[in-house]
C-alpha positions in Angstrom: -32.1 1.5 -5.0 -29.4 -1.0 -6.3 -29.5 -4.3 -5.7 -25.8 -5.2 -5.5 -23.1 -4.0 -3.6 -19.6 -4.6 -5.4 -16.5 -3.5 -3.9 -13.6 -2.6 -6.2 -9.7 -2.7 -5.3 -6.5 -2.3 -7.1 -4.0 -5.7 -6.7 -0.3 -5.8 -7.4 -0.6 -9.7 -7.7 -4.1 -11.1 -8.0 -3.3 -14.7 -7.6 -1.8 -13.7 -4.4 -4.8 -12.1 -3.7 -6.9 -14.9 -5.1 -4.9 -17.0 -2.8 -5.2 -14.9 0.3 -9.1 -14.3 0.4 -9.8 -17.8 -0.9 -8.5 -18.8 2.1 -10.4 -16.7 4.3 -13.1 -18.4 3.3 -14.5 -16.0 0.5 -16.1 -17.8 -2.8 -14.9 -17.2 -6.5 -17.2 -15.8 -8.4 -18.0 -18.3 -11.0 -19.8 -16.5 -13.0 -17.5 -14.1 -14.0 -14.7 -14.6 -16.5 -11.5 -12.2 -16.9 -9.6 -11.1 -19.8 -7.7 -8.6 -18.0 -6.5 -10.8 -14.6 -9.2 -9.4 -12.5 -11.4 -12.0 -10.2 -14.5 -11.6 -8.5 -15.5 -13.0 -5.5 -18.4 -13.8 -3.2 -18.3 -11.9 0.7 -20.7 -13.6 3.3 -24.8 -14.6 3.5 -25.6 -11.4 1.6 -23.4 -11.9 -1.6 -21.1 -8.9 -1.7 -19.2 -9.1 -4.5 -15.4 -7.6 -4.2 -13.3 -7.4 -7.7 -9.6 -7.3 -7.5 -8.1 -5.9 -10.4 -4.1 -5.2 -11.8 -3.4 -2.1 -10.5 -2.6 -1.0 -14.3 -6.5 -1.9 -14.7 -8.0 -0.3 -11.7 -6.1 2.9 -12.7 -7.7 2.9 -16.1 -11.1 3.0 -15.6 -10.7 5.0 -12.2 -8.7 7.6 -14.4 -7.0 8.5 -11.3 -3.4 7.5 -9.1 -3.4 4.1 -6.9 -2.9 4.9 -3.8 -0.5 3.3 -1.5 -2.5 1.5 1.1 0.7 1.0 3.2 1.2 4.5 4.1 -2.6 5.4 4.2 -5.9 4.0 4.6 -9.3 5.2 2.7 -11.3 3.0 3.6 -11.7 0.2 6.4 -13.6 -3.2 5.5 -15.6 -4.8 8.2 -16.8 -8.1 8.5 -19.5 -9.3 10.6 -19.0 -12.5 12.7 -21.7 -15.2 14.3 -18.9 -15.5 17.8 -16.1 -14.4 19.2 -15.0 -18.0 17.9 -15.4 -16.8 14.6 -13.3 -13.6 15.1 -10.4 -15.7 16.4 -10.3 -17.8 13.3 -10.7 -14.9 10.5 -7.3 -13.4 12.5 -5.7 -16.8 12.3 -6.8 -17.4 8.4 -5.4 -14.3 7.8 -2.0 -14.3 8.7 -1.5 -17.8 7.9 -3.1 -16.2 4.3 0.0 -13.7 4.4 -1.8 -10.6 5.7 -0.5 -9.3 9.0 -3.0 -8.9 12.2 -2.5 -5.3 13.1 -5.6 -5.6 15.9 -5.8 -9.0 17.8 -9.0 -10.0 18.9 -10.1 -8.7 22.0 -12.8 -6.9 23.8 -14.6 -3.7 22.5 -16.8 -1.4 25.3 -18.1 -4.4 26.8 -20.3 -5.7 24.2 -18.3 -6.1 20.8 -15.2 -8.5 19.8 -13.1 -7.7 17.2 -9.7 -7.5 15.4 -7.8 -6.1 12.3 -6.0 -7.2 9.1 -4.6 -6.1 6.3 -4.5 -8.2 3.1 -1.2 -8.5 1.2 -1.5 -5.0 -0.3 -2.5 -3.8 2.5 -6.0 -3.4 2.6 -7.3 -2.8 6.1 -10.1 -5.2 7.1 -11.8 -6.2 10.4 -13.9 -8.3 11.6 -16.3 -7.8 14.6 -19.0 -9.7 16.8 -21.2 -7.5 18.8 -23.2 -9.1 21.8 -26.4 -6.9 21.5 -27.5 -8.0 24.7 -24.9 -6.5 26.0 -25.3 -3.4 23.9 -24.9 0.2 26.2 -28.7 1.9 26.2 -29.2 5.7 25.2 
């Protein structure tokens, strides 16, 4: 089995980017340089690594068309969160950031807590706090 995960998406400006999830609390990657204006950086306890990359470089080793992530979503990130606390700050960090809340945080079925963002290139993210105490059996 692998030992990594690494999460790769296309960037029309990556220092924006850089900017945006820095400030969401995510880590530079220190250990990897760029010669192309890609970044890496570190996601939460478990070290995910997500690699933003020029569009122009993302299309070039995918060999096929970026997508516009405005008008359609592939894929939704989640992110998990200690409290309900936490959930309400990763929505504030991230429209502060420049992203745009498109789920505030609120109740799920009882037992979760989440919201939604998108980046600035609107990448769909959220982040989620279940109670699993509260959990519905069966």
């Amino acid at each position: 089995m692998s030992r990594e995960l690494w999460l790769n998406l296309p960037v029309r400006e990556p220092e924006r980017a850089k900017a945006f999830y820095t400030q969401l609390g995510f880590r530079l990657n220190e250990r990897y340089a760029s010669q192309d204006g890609s970044f890496s950086l570190i996601v939460g306890d478990n070290q995910v690594v997500i690699m933003l990359f020029p569009e122009s470089v993302f299309h070039g080793f995918t060999g096929n068309a970026v997508v516009n992530s405005w008008q359609g979503t592939e894929v939704l990130f989640s992110l998990g969160a200690n409290s309900r606390d936490e959930v309400d700050e990763l929505a504030l960090k991230a429209e502060r950031a420049g992203g745009n809340v498109f789920s505030k945080p609120g109740e799920k079925g009882g037992w979760m807590y989440g919201c939604g963002f998108t980046d600035p290139d609107g990448h769909r993210w959220n982040a989620l706090y279940m109670d699993m105490s509260k959990m519905p059996k069966g």
